[in-house]
Each structure stands twice: as structure tokens, then as C-alpha cells.
C-alpha positions in Angstrom: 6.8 -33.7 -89.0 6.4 -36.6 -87.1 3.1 -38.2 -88.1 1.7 -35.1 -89.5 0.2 -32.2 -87.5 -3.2 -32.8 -86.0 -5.5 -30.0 -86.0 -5.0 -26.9 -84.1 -8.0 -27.1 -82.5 -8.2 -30.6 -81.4 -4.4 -31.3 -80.7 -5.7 -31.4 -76.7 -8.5 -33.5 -76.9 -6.3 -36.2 -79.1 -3.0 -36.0 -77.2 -1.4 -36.6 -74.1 1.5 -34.2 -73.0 4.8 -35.6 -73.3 7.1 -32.8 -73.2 7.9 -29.9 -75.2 9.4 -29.4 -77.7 11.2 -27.0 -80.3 12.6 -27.9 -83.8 13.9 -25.6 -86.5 11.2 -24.7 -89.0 13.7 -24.3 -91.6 15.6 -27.4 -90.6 12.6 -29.6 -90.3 10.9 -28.3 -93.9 8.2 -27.2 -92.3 7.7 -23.6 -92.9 4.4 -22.5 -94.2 2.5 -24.5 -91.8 -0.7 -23.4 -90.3 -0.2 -21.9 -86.3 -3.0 -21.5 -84.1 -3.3 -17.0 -84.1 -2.4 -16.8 -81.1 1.0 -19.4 -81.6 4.3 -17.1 -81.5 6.4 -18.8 -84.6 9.4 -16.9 -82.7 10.7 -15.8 -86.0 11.6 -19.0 -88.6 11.2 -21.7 -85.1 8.1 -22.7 -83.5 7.6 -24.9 -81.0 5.2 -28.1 -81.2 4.5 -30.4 -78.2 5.3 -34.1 -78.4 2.0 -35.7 -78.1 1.0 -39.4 -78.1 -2.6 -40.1 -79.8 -3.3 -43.4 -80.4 -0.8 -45.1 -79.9 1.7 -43.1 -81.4 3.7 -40.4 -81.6 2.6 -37.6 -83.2 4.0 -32.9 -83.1 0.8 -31.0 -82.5 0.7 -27.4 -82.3 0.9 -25.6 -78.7 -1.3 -22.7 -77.9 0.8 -19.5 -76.1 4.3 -18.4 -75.9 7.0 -20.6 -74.5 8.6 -20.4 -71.1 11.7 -18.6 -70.3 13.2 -21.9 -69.2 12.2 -23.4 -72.8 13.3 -20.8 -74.5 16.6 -21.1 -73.4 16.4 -24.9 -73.8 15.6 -23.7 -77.3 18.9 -21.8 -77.8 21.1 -24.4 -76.9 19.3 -26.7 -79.6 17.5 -28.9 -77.3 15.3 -31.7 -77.7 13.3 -32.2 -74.4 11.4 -29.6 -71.7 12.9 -30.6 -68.0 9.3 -31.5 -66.7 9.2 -34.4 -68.6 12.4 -35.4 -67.5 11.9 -39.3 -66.1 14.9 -40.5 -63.4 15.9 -43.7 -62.7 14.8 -45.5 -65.9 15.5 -49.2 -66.9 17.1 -50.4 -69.7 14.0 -51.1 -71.7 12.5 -48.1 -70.5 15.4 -46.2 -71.7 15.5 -48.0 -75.1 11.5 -47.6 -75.8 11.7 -43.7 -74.6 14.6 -42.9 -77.2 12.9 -44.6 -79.7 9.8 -43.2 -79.4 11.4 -40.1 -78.9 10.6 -39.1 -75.9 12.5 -37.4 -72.8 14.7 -39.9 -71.1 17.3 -39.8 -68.0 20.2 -40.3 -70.3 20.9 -41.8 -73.6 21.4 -45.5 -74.2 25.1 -47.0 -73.9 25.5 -49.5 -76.7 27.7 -51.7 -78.0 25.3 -52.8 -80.8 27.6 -55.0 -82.6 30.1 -58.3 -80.8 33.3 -57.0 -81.4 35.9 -58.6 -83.6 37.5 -62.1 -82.3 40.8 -60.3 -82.7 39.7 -57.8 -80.8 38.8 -59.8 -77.7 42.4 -61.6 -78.6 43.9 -58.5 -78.1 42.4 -57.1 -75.0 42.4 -60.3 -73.8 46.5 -59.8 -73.3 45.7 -56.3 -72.3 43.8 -56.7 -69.0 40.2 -58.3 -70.2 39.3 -61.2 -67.7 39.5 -64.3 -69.3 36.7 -65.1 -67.8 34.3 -63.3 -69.9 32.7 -65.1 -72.9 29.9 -63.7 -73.6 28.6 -60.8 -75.6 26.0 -59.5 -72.6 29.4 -60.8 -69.9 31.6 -58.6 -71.9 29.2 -55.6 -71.8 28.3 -55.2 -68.3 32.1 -55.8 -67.5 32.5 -52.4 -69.4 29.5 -50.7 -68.2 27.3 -51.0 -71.3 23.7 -51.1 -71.1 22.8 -55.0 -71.3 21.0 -56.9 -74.4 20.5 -59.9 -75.7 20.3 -60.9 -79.1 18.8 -64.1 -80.8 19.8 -64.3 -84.8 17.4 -67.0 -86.4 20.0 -68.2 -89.3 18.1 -70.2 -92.1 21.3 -72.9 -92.2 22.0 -73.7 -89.1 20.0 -73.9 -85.5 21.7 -71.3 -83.5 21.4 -67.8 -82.5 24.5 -66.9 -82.8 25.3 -64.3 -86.0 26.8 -67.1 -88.0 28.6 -67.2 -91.3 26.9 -68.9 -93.8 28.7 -71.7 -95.5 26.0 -72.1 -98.3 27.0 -69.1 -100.6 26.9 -69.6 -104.4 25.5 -72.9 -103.9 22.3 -71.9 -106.1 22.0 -70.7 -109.9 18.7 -71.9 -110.9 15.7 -73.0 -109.2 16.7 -77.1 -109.6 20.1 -76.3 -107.3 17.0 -74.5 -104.6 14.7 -77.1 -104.8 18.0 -79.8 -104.4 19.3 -77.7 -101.2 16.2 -76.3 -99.8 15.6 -79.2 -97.2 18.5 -78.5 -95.3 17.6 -74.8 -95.2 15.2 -73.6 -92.5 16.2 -75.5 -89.4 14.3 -75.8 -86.5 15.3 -73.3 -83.5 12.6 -74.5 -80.5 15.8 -75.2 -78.6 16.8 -71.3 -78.4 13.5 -70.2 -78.3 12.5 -72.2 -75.4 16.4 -70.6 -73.9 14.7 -67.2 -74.3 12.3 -67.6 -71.1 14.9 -66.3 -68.6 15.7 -63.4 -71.1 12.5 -62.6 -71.0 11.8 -62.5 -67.6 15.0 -60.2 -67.6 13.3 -57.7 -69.9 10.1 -57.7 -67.9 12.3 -56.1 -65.0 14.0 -54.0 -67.7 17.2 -55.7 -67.0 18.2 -56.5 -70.5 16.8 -55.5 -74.1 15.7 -58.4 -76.0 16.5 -58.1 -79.8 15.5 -60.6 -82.5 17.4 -60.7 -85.8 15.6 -62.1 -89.1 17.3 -62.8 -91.7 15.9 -60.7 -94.9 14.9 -60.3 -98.6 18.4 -59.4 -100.2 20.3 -61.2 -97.4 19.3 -64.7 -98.2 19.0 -64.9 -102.1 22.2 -63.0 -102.0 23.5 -65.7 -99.7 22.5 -68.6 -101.7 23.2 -67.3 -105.0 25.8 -65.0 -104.7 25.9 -61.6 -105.4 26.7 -61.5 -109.1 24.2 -64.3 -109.7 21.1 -62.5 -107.5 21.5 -59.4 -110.1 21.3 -61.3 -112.6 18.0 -63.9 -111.6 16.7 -60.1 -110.7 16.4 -59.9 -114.6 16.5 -63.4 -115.5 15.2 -65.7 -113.0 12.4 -63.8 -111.1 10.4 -66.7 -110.0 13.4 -67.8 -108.3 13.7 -65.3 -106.3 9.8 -65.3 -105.2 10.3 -68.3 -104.5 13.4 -68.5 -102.0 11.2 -65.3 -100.6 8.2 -66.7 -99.9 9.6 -69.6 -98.4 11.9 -67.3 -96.2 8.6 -65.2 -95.3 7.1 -68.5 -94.2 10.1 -69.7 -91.8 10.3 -66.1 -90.3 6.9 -66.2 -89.8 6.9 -69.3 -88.1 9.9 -68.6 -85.9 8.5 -65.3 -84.7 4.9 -67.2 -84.2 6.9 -69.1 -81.9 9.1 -66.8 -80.1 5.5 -64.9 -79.4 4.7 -67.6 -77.2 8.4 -67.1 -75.4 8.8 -63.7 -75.4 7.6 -60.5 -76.9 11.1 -58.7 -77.7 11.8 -54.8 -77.7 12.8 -54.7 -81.2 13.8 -56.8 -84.3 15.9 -56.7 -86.6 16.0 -57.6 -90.2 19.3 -58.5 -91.9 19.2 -56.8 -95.3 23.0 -55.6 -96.0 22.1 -54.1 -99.1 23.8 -50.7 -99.4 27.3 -50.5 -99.8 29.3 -46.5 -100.2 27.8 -45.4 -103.3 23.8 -46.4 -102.2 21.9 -49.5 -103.0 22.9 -52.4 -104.3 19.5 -53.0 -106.5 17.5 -49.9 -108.1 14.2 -49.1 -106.5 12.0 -51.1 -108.7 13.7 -54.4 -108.0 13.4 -53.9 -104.1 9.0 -52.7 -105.1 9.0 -56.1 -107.0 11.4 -58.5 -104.9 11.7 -57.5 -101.3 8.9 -55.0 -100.4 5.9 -57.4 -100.9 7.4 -60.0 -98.3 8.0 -57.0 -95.9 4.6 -56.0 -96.5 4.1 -59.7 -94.5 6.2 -59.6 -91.8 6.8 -56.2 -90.9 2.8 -55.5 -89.5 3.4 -58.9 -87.3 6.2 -57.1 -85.5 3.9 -53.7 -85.1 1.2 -55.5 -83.8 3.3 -56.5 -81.1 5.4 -53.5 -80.4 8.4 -54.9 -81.8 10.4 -52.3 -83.7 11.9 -53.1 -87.1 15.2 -52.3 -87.3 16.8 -52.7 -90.8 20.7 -53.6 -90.4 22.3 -52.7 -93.3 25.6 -51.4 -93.8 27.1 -48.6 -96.1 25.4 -45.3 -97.5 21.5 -45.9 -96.4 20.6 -42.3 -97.4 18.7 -43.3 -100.7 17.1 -46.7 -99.0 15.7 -45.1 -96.2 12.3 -44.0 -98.1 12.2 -47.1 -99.6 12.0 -48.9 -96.1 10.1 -46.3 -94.2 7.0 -46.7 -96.5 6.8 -50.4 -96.0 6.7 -50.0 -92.1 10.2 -50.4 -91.2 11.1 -47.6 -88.2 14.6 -47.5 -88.0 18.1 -48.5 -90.0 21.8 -49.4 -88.5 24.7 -48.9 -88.0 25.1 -45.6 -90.5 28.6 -46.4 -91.4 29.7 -42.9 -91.3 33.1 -44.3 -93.8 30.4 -44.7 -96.8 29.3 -41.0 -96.2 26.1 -41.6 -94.2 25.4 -38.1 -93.0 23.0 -38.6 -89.9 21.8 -35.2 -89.3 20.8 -35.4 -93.3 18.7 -38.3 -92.3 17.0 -36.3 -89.3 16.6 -33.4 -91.8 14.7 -35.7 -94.3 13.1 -38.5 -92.1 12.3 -36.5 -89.0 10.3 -40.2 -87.6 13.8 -42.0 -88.7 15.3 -44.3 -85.8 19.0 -44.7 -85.7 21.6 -47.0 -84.2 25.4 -46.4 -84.8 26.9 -43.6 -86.3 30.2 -43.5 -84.3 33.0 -43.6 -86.8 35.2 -46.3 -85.5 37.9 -45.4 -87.7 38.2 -42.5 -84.8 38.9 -44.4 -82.2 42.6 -44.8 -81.8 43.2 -41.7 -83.0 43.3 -39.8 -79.6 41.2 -38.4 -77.0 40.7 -35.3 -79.0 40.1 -37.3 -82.3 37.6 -39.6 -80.2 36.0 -36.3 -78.7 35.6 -34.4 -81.8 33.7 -37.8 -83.3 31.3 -37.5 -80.3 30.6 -33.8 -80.9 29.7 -34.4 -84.4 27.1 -36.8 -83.1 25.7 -34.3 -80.2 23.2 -32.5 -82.3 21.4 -35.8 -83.5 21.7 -37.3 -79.9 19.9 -34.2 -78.8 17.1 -35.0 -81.5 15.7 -38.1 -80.0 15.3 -41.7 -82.2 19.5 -42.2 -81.9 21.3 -44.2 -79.9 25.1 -43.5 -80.8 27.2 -46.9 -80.9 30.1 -47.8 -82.8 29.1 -48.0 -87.1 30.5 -51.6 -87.0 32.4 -54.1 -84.7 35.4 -52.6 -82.8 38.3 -53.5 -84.8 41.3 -55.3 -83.7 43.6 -51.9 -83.8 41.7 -50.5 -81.0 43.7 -51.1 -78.1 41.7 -51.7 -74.5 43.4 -48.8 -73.4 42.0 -46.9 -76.4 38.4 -48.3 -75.7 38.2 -47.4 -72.9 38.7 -43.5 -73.3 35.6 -44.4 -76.2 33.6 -45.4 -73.3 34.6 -42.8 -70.6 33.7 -40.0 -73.7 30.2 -42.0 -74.3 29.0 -42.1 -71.1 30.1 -38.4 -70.8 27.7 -37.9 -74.0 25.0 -39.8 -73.5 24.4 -37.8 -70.4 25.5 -34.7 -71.6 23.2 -35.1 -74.7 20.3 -35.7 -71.7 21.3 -32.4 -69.6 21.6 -30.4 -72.4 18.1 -31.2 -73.4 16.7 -30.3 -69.3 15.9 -26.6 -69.3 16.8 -24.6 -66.1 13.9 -23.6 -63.7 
């Protein structure tokens, strides 16, 4: 369970009432737990309450039966009691609530990832104004809940997602050494452009999101992939090295986005999984990533920034690996390399997740489009998920097309929210 259960007897003293409420015991591996005597375990279910202690969230045990209304907010598989309901939420509001799993007015509406060039291209000669350039533009044109993102790159000084134009540049630590001064470039001119976001996010008028680039990412970058498995093996010091230096510059840039603007959460670019699992066995990531997380990840907590890691394909066997060292969450779940969310719920009950929505689906048909969102209701109902598109929108989306998406998501993401609010 979600932080472990606190004592029976204690669990008022050390929490404060968030809402209630009721998981599977069979579904959330939990059966055999202790219950207060006079706790009804209403056959292989029980119901915990949603407490915060500390700081955090933790399920403590409830004392006395459930409500009628919760009971049939049980049946339908809900995830939140209708007195903790909150209305009229801001974005960041919304966005901290879901992620901390706690009751919310509706789900988040994201777009997480720009879509494709081609895409815009496309839509562009289908009706989109031309007017609109940019990502946050874009999304509040089509209703989505705003954000802004700021990727640090370690080549060039922009915040833009960029690609790289350094890869394969390095086999050995003489080529690092030769190209490492014009790695790390100085970004105080975006940094000092995230005031006004900031001030945004204070009113909860846009989510402020941070992207570092990570541990995999950037040797990977550099060397290549086939060369990276090999220094794993071969070259070890390299690696360290082009780590700790990396640890140093994100260090640094976060140190002075601090003094800008606190965002809601951060994310670090990994892209290490592809549709079979990880792309480097658990020891290497112990020995070559994990320590330099170990770094930078409690700089992020301290703040109440939530580390996101983005990596794409089948996450299912990284996931432990990244919740040990601190990291809260994973995206975008690409559901075409068999991520199975609800697997991921089953196993990591404190998981957050962002994406899941098979794009492959989406110019398939309303019902095709539909169906994709009702294989997605049970783990919107389960709190810690916001369901956006597993990767950029592709080009064969028509705007037409994307816009039954959104009409079905918004229909979702408050479905998902008044299926979870018990009648009176």
C-alpha cells in the first residue's frame, strides 16, 4: 500500500482525512493485513482512508463500517468519497491533487508531448489558425489544460526539446575531454524567461515542468548506442565521468532555476526501455546511473518538484529500479511495446503515470477511440494518472480525427471524476 499502513491505533492522531477510500485486497496484494476488530473487511475488500502524515501520503486503516453512499462508490470501482470532492480547481491544483492521489474536480487534460511538425502541417491546411506557434498557443486553442516546459539541452542554450547533433562523436575518454567545452552551455537567458511562467503557476494558470537531461540519455547521446554498451564493460571511468559532470550542470541549472521558479514537476530524460524492457541489465543502471540520481533526485523532493522519468517503450521491469532511487512517476507508457498500466497500479500502487493513450487508435473511429478510453477508465479512477497520448500525435491523425480524441477526453476525464463521487 501506499507508504505502508500506520498503526491501527494511531492512524488518527498521525493523519489528516483526505477522503475515503476502497481498493481490492486481492488486487492491491494486500490480504493478510492486520484490521482494527471492529474493521468490516467486507469479504476479500476493505476500505483504508487516504491520509496525509508528514508530508505525505500514506492508507491507514478506518475504524467502522462504510456508508451506504461509499459502498456503492465501492461497487462501481471508485477511487474517491464525494465529501472530499474539491470544485473549481486550478491547473496546478488539479495536477498536484492527481498526483498525490487525492480527490480532484476532474482529471487533467494533457497533451504531454508537441505534436509532430507534420502534424501541425497538416492541420494547418485543415482549419488550425496559422496563427498559432506555440506549444502552450496550440493547447489552449484546443481546450487542453496549459503547461509550460523548459528542456535544459547539454549542447545547445535553448529550451526547446532539441535534437542533438553530437551523437557518436565520443569513443574514448580523449574524444570527451576534446568536445567537453562546448558541452554544458549556459541557459541564464531562459531561466531569467521563466519569471512570467512562474508568476503564471502561482495563480495556477499553467504547470511549470522542467526537463533534465539523464544518465543513459547523454552517454548514449555522445557515444552512441552500440558504443555506451560497450564502455559499460569496457570503458567505465568514461562513463562516470561524462555522469558526474552532467550531475554537476543539472545541478547548477536547477540551483539556478530555484532562484526563478520552483516548478510542479521535472522531468528526467532517460529513454532507456524500448518493447522488450531495458536497454542495460539492472546492475549496470546500480553502477552507472542510480548513484547520480541518488544526487539530484532529493534536490527535486526537497522542493516539491516531482521526478518524472520520460522514457519510452515497455517500463514494466524499470519501474522498481527507479522507484527505489526516489523517482515518483514514469511517461508516456507506450501501450505499442505492451506497457500494461493497470499491471503497473497492481505492482506499484504509489506509481505516477502520464500517457497511456494508444495513439495508434486514434484514426481509427469514434468507436476505436472510445474503446481506447475505456481501457484507460479503471486506472483513471485509481488516482496518480493523467491519460495523454503515449507519444506525439502523428501526422495520420487528421484535425477532424483529433478532435473526436479530445471531445472523448474531456468526456473521460470528467466521467473518470463522477464516477469516483458517491451519491448522498
Amino acid at each position: 500500500m501506499m507508504g505502508g499502513l500506520p498503526a491501527a491505533a494511531s492512524w488518527q492522531e498521525n493523519c489528516e482525512v483526505r477522503g475515503l477510500v476502497h481498493f481490492s485486497a486481492e488486487r492491491r496484494g494486500v490480504q493478510g493485513k492486520a484490521m482494527p476488530e471492529n474493521m468490516d473487511p467486507f469479504a476479500s475488500d476493505f476500505a483504508v482512508l487516504l491520509c496525509k502524515s508528514a508530508g505525505t501520503f500514506t492508507a491507514g486503516l478506518g475504524k467502522g463500517r462504510m456508508s451506504a453512499a461509499s459502498l456503492r462508490a465501492a461497487d462501481r470501482g471508485t477511487a474517491w468519497e464525494t465529501g472530499a470532492m474539491k470544485d473549481g480547481m486550478n491547473h496546478v491544483e488539479r495536477f498536484r491533487a492527481v498526483m498525490d492521489f487525492q480527490p480532484v474536480d476532474r482529471l487533467p487534460m494533457w497533451e504531454w508531448a508537441m505534436w509532430w511538425d507534420e502534424t501541425i502541417a497538416r492541420w494547418r491546411n485543415e482549419g488550425l489558425p496559422a496563427g498559432l506557434e506555440s506549444v502552450f498557443d496550440i493547447a489552449q486553442f484546443f481546450g487542453l489544460d496549459p503547461y509550460q516546459q523548459f528542456w535544459f539541452s547539454t549542447t545547445d542554450p535553448t529550451i526547446a526539446a532539441v535534437q542533438h547533433h553530437v551523437e557518436g562523436i565520443v569513443a574514448n575518454m580523449d574524444d570527451y575531454l576534446r568536445v567537453r567545452p562546448q558541452l554544458f552551455p549556459d541557459h541564464g537567458a531562459a531561466i531569467a524567461a521563466m519569471a512570467p511562467w512562474a508568476e503564471r503557476q502561482a495563480r495556477g494558470e499553467a504547470v511549470v515542468w522542467i526537463t533534465l537531461e539523464g544518465y543513459f540519455w547523454f552517454p548514449r547521446t555522445l557515444m552512441g548506442f552500440t558504443q555506451i554498451s560497450l564502455a559499460f564493460y569496457d570503458q567505465p571511468e568514461l562513463i562516470h565521468r561524462i555522469n558526474a559532470d552532467l550531475t554537476e550542470f543539472n545541478l547548477r541549472v536547477l540551483d539556478r532555476v530555484l532562484e526563478v521558479c520552483v516548478p510542479t514537476f521535472a522531468t528526467i530524460a532517460e529513454d532507456m526501455s524500448y518493447n522488450h524492457g531495458p536497454m542495460l541489465s539492472e546492475r549496470h543502471f546500480d553502477e552507472f546511473i542510480a548513484p547520480y540520481y541518488r544526487r539530484l533526485v532529493p534536490r527535486l523532493l526537497e522542493r516539491n518538484i516531482l521526478p518524472i522519468v520520460d522514457t519510452d517503450g515497455d517500463v514494466t521491469r524499470l519501474a522498481p529500479w527507479l522507484l527505489r532511487e526516489g523517482v515518483c512517476g514514469v511517461l508516456p507508457l507506450e501501450r505499442q511495446a505492451g506497457v500494461n498500466g493497470m499491471q503497473l497500479r497492481q505492482q506499484f500502487p504509489q506509481l505516477r503515470m502520464i500517457g497511456h493513450y494508444n495513439k495508434m487508435a486514434m484514426n481509427r473511429g469514434e468507436a476505436a477511440v472510445r474503446a481506447e478510453f475505456e481501457r484507460l477508465l479503471p486506472l483513471m479512477r485509481s488516482g496518480g494518472f493523467i491519460p495523454s497520448v503515449d507519444h506525439q500525435t502523428p501526422p495520420g491523425v487528421s484535425l477532424d480525427e483529433y478532435r473526436v480524441y479530445l471531445r472523448l477526453l474531456k468526456e473521460y476525464v470528467e466521467t473518470a471524476s463522477g464516477l469516483a463521487a458517491a451519491a448522498p
